[in-house]
Every structure is written in C-alpha cells, then in structure tokens.
N, C-alpha and C positions, 0 to 999 in steps of 0.2 A: 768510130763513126760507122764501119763496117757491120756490125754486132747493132747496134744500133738501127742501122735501116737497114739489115734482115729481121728483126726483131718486132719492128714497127706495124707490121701487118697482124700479128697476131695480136696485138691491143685494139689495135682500128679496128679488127674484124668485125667484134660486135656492130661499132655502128653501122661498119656496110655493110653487114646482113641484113641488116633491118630494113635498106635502100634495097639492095637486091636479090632480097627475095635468095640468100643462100645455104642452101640445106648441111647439115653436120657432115654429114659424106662430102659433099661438094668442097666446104668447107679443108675439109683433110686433104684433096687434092690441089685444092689455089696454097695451101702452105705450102706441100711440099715440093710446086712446081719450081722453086726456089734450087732446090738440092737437083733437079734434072742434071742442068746446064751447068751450076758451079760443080759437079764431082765431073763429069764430061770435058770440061776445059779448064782441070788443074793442070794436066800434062802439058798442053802445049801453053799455057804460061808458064810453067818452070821452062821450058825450050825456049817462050821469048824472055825473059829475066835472063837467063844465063847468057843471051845473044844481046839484049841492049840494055842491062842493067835495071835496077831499080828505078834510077834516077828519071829514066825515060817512062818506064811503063805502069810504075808506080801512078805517075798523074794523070795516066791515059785513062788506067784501070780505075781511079776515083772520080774520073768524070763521066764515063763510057756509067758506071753505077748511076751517082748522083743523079745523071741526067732520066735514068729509067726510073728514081725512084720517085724524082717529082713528078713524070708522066703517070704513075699509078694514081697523083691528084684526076687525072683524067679518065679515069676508068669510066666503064658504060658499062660495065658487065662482068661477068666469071670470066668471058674469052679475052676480054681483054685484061682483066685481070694476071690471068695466066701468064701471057706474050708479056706484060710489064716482069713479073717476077724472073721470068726467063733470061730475058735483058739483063738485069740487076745479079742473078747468078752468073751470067758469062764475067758480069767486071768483076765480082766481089772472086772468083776463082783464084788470080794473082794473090789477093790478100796473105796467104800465110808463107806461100814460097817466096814473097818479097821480104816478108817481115824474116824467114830464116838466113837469107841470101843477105842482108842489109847486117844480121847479126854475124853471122860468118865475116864479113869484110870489117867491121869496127871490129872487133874482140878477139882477142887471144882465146885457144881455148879450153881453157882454167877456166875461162868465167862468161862461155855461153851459154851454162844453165839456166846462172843467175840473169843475165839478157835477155833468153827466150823466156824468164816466168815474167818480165817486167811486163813483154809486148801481151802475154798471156792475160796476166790481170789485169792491162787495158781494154781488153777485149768482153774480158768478164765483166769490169766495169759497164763497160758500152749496155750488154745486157741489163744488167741490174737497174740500168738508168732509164733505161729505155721504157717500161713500167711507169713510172711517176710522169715521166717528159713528156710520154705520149698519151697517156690520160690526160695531164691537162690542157696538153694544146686541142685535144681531140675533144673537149669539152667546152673550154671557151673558145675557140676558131673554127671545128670544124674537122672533121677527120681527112679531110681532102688539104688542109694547110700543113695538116703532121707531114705530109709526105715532099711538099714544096718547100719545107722550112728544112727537114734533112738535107735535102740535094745539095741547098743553096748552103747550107755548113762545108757539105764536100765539096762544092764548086769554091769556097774559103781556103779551105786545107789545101789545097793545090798550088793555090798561091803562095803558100806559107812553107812547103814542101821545098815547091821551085828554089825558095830563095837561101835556104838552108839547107840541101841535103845535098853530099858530093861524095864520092866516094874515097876511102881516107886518101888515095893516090893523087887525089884531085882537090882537095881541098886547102884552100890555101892557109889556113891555121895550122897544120897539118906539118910537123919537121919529121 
C-alpha cells in the first residue's frame, strides 16, 4: 500500500497538470516533495519502532499516511499539493524500519534474507500495480477518487493489522 500511494501521483500527474496549469520543472519538485520529509524522519521512526514496537506505530504510521493521501483529493494547487506529499512522507518514513524490526522479531536469522525479499517484492509489487490501478480509476472516477480510494485501503489494513499482528512474545499461538 506504501509503494502504492507514493507512486500514485506520478500516474495522476498528467491529469492534474492539465487542472493546474503545472510546468515540467514544477512538476519535478511536487514529486520529489515526497522524499523531503520521508528521508528526514527515518531516524526518529526507527527511535519510535524501537521505543513502542511495530504494533503501535505501524498503524499510526498507516493512517497518519492514508489520511494525507486522501487529502491530496483536495488539492487546489502545487502548494498544497506539496504540504499533502510532505504529510504522506513523514507516515510512509516508518515503513521499512517497521518492516526490518517486524522481520528481526519473527525470524531466526538463517532466514531473514529470505523475509526481507518477501516484504521487498511486496513492495515492488505495490509499484508495478500502481500503473494499471491508477490509470483506470483515474479514468473512469476521476483523478481526485485515485487518491480517496488509496487511503481508505490503508485506513482497511489497519484494522486487519490490529487484529493480527503481536509480537512473537505476545502472541498467543505463539509456545
């Protein structure tokens, strides 16, 4: 979902260049406002993941996203364009030190490699799909519903997170 709606913007762009009147240059700066904020606050999410686990911040971190990437539905402009992408990199920063931390705590490790390429080509996936998914909702719905239809997936996965994920210590299948 991550890979996914960071990805989602650069399908839409075209149609909302066309609303906003935005130049190839301009363009190059609304993508990469993305990476500002998520390389800026990888550190102190690895400091919070190691202080209150995945289990915690994992869902904060998918919604705290989610929530900025349906608000890009609301865009008025490059400026606000920007401040959404910005948003959407502080939550998505967690994403890979959760996904290490979560492999380290399940896995022996002999077999974190094979762990960290599964969450990898999930990731990859998310990409690859992000293409086809977001052309055609961005076609038939509207370029503005690509980004309310993401969220409300991540605002899903949280639920589905919550109810599954414990850490092996903690989870009662778990001898």
């Amino acid at each position: 979902i991550a890979y996914l709606d960071r990805s989602a913007l650069s399908v839409a762009l075209p149609f909302m260049t066309r609303e906003f009147e935005i130049s190839p240059a301009v363009q190059g700066l609304v993508l990469s406002s993305f990476f500002w904020s998520y390389a800026v606050f990888q550190v102190p999410s690895g400091w919070l993941l190691d202080r209150f686990g995945p289990r915690v911040i994992y869902p904060v971190a998918v919604g705290w996203w989610s929530i900025w990437t349906a608000l890009t539905a609301f865009a008025s402009g490059v400026t606000s364009l920007i401040v959404f992408r910005l948003g959407l990199g502080i939550g998505e920063a967690p994403v890979q030190p959760a996904n290490i931390k979560v492999v380290s705590k399940w896995f022996p490790r002999s077999e974190r490699a094979f762990a960290s390429s599964l969450f990898d080509m999930g990731q990859q996936i998310g990409v690859a799909l992000s293409v086809p998914v977001v052309t055609i909702l961005a076609v038939s719905v509207g370029w503005r519903a690509v980004f309310i239809v993401i969220g409300a997936v991540g605002l899903l996965w949280i639920l589905g997170w919550l109810r599954v994920y414990r850490a092996p210590e903690d989870h009662p299948r778990v001898s």
